[in-house]
C-alpha positions in Angstrom: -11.7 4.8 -11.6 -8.3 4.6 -10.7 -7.1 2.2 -7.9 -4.5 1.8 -5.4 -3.9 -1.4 -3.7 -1.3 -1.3 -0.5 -0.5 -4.3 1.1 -0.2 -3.6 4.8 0.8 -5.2 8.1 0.3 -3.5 11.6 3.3 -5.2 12.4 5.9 -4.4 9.9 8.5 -1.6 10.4 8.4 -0.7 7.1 4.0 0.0 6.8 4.8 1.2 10.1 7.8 3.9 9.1 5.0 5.4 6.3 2.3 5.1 8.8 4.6 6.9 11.7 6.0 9.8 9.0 2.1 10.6 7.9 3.3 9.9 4.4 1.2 6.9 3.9 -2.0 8.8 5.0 -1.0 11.8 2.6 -1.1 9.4 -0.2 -4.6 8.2 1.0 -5.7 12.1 1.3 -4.0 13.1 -2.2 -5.9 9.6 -3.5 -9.2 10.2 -2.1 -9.1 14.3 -2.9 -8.7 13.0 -6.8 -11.3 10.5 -6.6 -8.9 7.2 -6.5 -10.5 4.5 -4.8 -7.6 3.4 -1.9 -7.6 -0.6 -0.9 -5.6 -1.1 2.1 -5.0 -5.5 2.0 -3.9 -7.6 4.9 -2.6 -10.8 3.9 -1.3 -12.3 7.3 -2.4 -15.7 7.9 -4.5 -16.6 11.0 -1.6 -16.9 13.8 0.8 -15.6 11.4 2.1 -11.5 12.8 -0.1 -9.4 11.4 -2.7 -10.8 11.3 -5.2 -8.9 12.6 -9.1 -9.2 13.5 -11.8 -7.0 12.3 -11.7 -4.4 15.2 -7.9 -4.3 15.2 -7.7 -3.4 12.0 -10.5 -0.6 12.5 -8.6 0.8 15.3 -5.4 0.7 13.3 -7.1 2.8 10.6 -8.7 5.0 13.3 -5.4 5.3 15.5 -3.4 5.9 12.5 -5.5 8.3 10.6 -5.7 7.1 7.6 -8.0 7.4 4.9 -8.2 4.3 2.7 -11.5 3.7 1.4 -12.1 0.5 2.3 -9.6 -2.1 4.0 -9.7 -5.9 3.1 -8.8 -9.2 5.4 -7.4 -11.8 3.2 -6.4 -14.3 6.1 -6.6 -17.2 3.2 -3.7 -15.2 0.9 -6.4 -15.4 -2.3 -6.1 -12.0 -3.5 -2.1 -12.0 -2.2 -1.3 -14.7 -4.2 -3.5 -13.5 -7.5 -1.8 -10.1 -7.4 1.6 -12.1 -6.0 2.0 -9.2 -3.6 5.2 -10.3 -1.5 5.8 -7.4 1.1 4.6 -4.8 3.0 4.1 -2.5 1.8 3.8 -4.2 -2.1 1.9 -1.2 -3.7 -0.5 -1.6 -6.9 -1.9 1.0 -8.8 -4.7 -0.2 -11.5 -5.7 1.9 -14.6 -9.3 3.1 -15.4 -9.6 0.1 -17.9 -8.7 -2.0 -14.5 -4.9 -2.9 -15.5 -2.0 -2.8 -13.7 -0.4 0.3 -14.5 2.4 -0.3 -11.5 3.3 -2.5 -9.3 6.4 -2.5 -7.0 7.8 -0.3 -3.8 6.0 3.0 -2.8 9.4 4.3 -3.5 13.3 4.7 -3.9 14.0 4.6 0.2 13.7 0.7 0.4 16.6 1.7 3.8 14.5 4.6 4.8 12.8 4.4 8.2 11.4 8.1 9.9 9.8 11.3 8.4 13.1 13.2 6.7 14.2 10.3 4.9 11.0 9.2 3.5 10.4 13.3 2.5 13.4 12.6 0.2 12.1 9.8 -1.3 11.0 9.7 -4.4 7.5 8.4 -4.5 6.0 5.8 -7.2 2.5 6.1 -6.2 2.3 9.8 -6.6 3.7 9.9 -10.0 1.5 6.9 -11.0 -1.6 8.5 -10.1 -0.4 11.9 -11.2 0.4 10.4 -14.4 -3.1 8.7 -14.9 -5.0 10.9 -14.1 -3.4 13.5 -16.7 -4.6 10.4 -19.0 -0.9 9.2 -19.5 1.6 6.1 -18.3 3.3 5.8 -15.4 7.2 6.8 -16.4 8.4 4.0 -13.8 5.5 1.0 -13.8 7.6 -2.1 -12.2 10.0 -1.7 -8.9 11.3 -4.4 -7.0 8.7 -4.6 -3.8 10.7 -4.0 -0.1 9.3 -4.5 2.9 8.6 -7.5 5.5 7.3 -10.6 3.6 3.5 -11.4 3.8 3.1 -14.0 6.4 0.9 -16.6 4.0 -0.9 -19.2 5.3 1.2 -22.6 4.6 
């Protein structure tokens, strides 16, 4: 199956600008409606902002609506620093044969904060998964990540 990994922080304007417009959430919809498994990562550091505890996270998700499959904790920064995700959000999207088939911003708008501009944008993850799922390549497969850095442990 294809995958999408979005690393996230409750705490960052610009997770928080995709969460506020709903546009993060359609992706998660348009993901789950086309059987894409949706991994929503927080790499924040214990003590570090955004970190956040089980039940915060949960009622993120619930407050927010969104529909990521499953959601992962990664206090320690392992699977951060494997997939050397550096913002939030720092989107992945992985192949059927499990590669990485792009990696970068969730799209052109790395100034755009509220629901028209980020309607304007255009967005990386849908034509990833739009292009994979029609069996072909991404036409753009590496961006330059924007967002709030992830707030490792040191």
């Amino acid at each position: 199956q294809i995958v999408v990994l979005e690393w996230q922080s409750p705490e960052c304007p610009f997770s928080l600008a995709h969460y506020q417009a709903g546009s993060m959430q359609a992706l998660q919809k348009y993901a789950k409606e086309n059987n894409v498994i949706w991994v929503t990562i927080n790499s924040s550091a214990v003590g570090k902002p955004g970190n956040e505890t089980r039940q915060q996270a949960k009622d993120f998700r619930r407050k927010k609506n969104a529909h990521a499959a499953y959601t992962i904790l990664d206090p320690t920064g392992k699977i951060g620093h494997k997939y050397e995700a550096k913002t939030t959000p720092h989107m992945f999207v992985i192949d059927k044969d499990g590669l990485i088939a792009y990696m970068g911003a969730i799209d052109d708008q790395p100034g755009a904060k509220g629901a028209p501009a980020i309607s304007k944008a255009n967005n990386y993850i849908y034509a990833a998964i739009e292009a994979l799922l029609a069996d072909g390549v991404p036409a753009t497969q590496v961006t330059p990540p924007y967002g709030c850095g992830i707030k490792y442990a040191d």
